[in-house]
Residue frames as qw, qx, qy, qz and C-alpha x, y, z in Angstrom:
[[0.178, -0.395, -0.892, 0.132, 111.64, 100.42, 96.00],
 [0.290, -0.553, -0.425, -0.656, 108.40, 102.40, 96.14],
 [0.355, -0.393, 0.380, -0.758, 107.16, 104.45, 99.62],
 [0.800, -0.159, -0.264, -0.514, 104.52, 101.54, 99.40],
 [0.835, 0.022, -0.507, 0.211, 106.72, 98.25, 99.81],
 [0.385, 0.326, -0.494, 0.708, 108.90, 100.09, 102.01],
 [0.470, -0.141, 0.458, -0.741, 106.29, 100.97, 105.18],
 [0.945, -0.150, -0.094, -0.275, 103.73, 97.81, 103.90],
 [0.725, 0.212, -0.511, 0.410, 107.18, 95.60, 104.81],
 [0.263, 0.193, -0.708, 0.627, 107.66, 97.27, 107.57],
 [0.561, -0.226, 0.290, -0.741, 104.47, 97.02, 109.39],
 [0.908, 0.035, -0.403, -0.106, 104.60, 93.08, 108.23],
 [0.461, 0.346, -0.640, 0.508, 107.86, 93.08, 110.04],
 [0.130, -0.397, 0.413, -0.809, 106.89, 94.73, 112.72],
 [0.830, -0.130, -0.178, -0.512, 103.66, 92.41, 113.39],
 [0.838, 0.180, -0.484, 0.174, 105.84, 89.29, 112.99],
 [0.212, 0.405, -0.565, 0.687, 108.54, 90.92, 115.85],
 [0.427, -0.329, 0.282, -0.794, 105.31, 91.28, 117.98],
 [0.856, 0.096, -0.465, -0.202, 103.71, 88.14, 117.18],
 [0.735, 0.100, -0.510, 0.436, 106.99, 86.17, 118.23],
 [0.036, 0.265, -0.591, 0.761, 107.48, 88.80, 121.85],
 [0.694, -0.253, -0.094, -0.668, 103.72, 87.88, 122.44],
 [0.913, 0.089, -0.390, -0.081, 103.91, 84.55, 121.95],
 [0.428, 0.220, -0.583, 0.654, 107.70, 84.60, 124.68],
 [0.322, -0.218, 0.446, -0.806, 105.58, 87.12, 127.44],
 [0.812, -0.102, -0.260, -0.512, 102.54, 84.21, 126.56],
 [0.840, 0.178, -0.504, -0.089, 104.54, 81.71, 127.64],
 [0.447, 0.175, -0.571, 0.666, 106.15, 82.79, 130.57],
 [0.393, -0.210, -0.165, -0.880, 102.91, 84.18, 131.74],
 [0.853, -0.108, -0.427, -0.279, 101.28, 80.51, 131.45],
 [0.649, 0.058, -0.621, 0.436, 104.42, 78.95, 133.58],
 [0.045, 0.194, -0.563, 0.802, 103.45, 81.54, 136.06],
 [0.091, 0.558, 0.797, -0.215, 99.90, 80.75, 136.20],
 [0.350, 0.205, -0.076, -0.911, 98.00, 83.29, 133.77],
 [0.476, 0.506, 0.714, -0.089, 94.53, 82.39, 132.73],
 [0.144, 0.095, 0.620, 0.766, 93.68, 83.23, 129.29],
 [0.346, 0.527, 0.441, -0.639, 90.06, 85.46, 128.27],
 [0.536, 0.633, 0.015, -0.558, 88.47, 85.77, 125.12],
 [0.110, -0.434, 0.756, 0.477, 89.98, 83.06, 123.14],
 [0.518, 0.575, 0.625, -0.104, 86.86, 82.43, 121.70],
 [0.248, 0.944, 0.087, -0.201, 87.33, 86.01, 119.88],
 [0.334, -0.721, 0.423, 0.436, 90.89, 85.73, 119.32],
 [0.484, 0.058, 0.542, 0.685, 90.56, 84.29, 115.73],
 [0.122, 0.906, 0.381, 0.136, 88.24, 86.65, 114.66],
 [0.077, -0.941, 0.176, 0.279, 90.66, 89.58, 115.46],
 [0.468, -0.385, 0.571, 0.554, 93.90, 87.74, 114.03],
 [0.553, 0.428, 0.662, 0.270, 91.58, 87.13, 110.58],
 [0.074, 0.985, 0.150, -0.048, 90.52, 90.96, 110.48],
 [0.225, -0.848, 0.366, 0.311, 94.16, 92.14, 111.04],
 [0.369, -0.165, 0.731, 0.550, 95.49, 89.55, 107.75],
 [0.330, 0.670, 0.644, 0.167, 92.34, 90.20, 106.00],
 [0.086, -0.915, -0.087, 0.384, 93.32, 93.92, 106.59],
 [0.045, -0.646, 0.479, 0.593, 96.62, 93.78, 104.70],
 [0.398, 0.425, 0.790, 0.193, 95.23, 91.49, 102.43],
 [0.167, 0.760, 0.620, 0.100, 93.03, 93.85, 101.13],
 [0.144, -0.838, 0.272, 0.451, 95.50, 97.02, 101.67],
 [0.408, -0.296, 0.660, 0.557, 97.44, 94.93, 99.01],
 [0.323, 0.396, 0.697, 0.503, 95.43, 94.24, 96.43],
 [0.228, 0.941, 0.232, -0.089, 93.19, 97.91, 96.42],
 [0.166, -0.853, 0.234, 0.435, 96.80, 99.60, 96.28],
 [0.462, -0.148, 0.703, 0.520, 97.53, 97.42, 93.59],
 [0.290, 0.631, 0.713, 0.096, 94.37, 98.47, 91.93],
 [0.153, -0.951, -0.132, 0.234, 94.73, 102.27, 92.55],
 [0.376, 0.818, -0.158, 0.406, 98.07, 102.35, 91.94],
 [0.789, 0.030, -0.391, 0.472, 100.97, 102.81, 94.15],
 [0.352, 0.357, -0.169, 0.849, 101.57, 106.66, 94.82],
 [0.140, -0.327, -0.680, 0.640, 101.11, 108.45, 97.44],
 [0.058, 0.691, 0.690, 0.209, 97.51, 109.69, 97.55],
 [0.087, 0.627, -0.033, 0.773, 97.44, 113.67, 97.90],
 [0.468, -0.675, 0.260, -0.508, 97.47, 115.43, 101.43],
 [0.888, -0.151, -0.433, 0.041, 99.31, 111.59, 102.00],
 [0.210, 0.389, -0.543, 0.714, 102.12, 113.63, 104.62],
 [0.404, -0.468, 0.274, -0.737, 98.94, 114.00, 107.11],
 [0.953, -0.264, -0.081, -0.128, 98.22, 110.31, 107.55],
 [0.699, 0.296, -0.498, 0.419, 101.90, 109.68, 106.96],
 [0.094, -0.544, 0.442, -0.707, 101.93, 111.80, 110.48],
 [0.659, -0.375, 0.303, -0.577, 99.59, 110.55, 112.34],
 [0.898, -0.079, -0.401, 0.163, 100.82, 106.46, 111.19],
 [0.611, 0.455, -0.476, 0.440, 103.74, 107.87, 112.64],
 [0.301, -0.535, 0.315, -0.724, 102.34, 108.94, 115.77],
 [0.936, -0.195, -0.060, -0.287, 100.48, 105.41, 116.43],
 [0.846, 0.270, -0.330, 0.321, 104.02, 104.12, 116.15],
 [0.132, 0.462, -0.485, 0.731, 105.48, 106.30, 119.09],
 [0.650, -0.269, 0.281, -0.653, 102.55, 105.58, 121.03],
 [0.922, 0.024, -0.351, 0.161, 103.17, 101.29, 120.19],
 [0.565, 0.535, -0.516, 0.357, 106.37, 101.87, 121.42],
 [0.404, -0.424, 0.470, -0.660, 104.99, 103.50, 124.87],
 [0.840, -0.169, -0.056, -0.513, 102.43, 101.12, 124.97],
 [0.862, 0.160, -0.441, 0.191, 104.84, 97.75, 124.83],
 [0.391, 0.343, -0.532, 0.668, 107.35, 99.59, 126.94],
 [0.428, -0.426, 0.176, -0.778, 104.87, 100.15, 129.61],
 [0.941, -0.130, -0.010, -0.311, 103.31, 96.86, 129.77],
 [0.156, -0.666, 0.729, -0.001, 106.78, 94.94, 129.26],
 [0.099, 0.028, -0.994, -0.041, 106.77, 91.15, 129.90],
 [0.268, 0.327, 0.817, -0.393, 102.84, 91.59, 130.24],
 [0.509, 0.425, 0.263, -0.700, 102.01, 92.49, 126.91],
 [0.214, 0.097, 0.964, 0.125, 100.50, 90.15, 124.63],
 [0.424, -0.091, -0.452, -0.780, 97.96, 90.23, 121.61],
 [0.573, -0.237, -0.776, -0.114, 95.98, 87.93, 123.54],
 [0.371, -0.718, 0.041, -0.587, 93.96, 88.87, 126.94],
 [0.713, 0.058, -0.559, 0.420, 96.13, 87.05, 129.63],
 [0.528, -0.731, 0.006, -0.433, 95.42, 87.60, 133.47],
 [0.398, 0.303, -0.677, 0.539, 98.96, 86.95, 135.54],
 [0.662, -0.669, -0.333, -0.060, 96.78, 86.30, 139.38],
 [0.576, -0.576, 0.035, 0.579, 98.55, 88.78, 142.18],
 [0.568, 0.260, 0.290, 0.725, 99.40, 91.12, 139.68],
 [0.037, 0.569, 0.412, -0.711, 98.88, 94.56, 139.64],
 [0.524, 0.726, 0.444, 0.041, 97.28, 96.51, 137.01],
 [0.461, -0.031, 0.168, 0.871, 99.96, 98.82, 134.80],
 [0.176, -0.839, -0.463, 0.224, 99.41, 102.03, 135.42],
 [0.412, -0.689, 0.093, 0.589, 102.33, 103.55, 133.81],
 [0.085, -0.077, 0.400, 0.910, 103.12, 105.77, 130.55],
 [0.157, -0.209, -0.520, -0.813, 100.23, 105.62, 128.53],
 [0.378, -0.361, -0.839, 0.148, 97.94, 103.67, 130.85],
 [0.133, -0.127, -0.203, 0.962, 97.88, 106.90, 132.96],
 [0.105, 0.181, -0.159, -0.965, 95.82, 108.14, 130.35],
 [0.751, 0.171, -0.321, -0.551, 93.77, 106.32, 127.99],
 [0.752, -0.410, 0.411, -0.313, 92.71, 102.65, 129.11],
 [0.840, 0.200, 0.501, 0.055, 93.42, 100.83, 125.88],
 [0.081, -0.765, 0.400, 0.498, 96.36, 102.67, 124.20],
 [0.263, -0.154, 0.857, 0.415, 97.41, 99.57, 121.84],
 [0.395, 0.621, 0.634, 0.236, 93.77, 99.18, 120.34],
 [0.230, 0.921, 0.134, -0.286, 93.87, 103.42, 119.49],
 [0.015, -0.510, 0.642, 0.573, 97.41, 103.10, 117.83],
 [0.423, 0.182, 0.887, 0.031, 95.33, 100.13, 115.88],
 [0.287, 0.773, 0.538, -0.175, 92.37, 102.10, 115.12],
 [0.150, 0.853, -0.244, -0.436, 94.88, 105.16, 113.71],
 [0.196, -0.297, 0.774, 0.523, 97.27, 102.70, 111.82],
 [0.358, 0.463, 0.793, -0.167, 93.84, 100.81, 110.57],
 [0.069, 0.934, 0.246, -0.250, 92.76, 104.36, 109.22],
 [0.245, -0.873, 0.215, 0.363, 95.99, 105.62, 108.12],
 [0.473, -0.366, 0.707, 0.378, 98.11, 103.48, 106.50],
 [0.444, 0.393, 0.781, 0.195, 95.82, 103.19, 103.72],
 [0.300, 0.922, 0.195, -0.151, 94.84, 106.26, 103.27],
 [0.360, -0.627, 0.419, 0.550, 98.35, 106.91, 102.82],
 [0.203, -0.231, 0.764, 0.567, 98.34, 105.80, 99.60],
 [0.369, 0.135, -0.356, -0.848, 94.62, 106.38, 98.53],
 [0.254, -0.289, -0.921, 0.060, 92.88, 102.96, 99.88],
 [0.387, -0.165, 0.225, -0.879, 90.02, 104.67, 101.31],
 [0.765, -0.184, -0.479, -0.389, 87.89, 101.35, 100.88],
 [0.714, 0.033, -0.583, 0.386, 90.24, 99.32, 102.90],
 [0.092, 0.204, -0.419, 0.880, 90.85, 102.47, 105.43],
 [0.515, -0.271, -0.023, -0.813, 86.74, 102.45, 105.87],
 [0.862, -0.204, -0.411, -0.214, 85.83, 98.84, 105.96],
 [0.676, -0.189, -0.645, 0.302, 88.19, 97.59, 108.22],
 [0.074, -0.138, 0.442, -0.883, 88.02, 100.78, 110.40],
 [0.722, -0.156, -0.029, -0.673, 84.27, 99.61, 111.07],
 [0.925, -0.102, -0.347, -0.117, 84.68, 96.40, 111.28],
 [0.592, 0.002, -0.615, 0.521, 87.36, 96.59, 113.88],
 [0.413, -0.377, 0.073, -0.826, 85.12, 99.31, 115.93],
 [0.723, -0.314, 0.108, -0.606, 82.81, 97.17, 116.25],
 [0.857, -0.053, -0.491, 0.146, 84.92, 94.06, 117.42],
 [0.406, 0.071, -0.612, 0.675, 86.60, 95.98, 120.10],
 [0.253, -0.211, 0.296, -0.897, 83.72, 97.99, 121.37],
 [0.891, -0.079, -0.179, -0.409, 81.50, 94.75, 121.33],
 [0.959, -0.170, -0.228, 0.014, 83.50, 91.97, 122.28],
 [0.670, 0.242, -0.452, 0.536, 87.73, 92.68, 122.52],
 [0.040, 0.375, -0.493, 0.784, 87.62, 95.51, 125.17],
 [0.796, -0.376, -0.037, -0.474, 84.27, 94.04, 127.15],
 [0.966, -0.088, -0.238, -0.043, 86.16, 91.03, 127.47],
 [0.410, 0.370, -0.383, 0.741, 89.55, 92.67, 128.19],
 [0.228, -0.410, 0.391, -0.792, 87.75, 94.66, 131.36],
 [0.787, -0.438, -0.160, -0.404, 86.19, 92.03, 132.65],
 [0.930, -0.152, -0.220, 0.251, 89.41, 90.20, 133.25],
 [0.144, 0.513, -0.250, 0.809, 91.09, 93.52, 134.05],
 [0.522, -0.582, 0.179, -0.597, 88.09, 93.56, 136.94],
 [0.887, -0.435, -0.059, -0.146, 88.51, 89.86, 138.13],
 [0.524, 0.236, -0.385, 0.722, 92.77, 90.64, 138.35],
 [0.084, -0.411, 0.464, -0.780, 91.67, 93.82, 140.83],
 [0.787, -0.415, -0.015, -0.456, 89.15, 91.31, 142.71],
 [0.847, -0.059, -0.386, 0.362, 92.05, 88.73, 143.69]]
């Protein structure tokens, strides 16, 4: 099996796994009384993120399979976005969720990455987004959807995320 199948499979996998813990922390969430934000926006990001491998598949099918030259340095940095998922879940726990989901009386998480950077899960995004393609010479795919997810989180996903970040610290 080819470098290709073998990382595009697992980052399908890996989606799916997330998907299905979302969808468990979503639900137990609701039963406690979360309110839900931006689910106006929320197909618009799920469409971008299948329209993404979509379109990773078929240029690498077009291009070719092998890895594109200098393909170790993205291969690094996918791998980094992946240590930094890992924080990022393990931080948030039973409160994260692909969806913007406000638990009332909570506190805000404040711990591993959080610390640092406000929105850790959309910057492993934005590097895998970027990366994973280039790995293998997609540079269309690596460009468009790195723009076109910019400007959905710096226009609508993270506006709309801090607003219900601000009306969790106003309760």
């Amino acid at each position: 099996m080819s470098l290709f199948f073998l990382v595009f499979t697992f980052v399908v996998l890996q989606r799916l796994l997330e998907v299905v813990y979302a969808r468990s922390n979503e639900k137990r969430m609701r039963a406690q009384g979360a309110i839900e934000f931006g689910a106006e926006h929320y197909k618009w990001i799920v469409l971008l993120h299948v329209l993404f491998f979509v379109s990773l598949l078929a240029e690498v099918f077009y291009i070719g399979m092998d890895p594109a030259l200098g393909w170790q340095w993205f291969f690094a940095g996918f791998l980094i976005a992946q240590f930094l998922r890992v924080w990022s879940l393990a931080s948030l726990g039973p409160f994260w969720n692909t969806k913007i989901l406000v638990l009332p009386g909570a506190s805000k998480v404040k711990r591993g990455p959080y610390r640092w950077i406000p929105h850790p899960n959309y910057v492993v995004v934005a590097i895998e987004i970027a990366s994973l393609p280039l790995i293998f010479g997609a540079w269309r795919t690596a460009l468009v959807f790195s723009v076109a997810n910019a400007l959905l989180l710096l226009f609508i996903r993270i506006p709309a995320e801090e607003k219900a970040l601000e009306r969790l610290e106003s309760q």
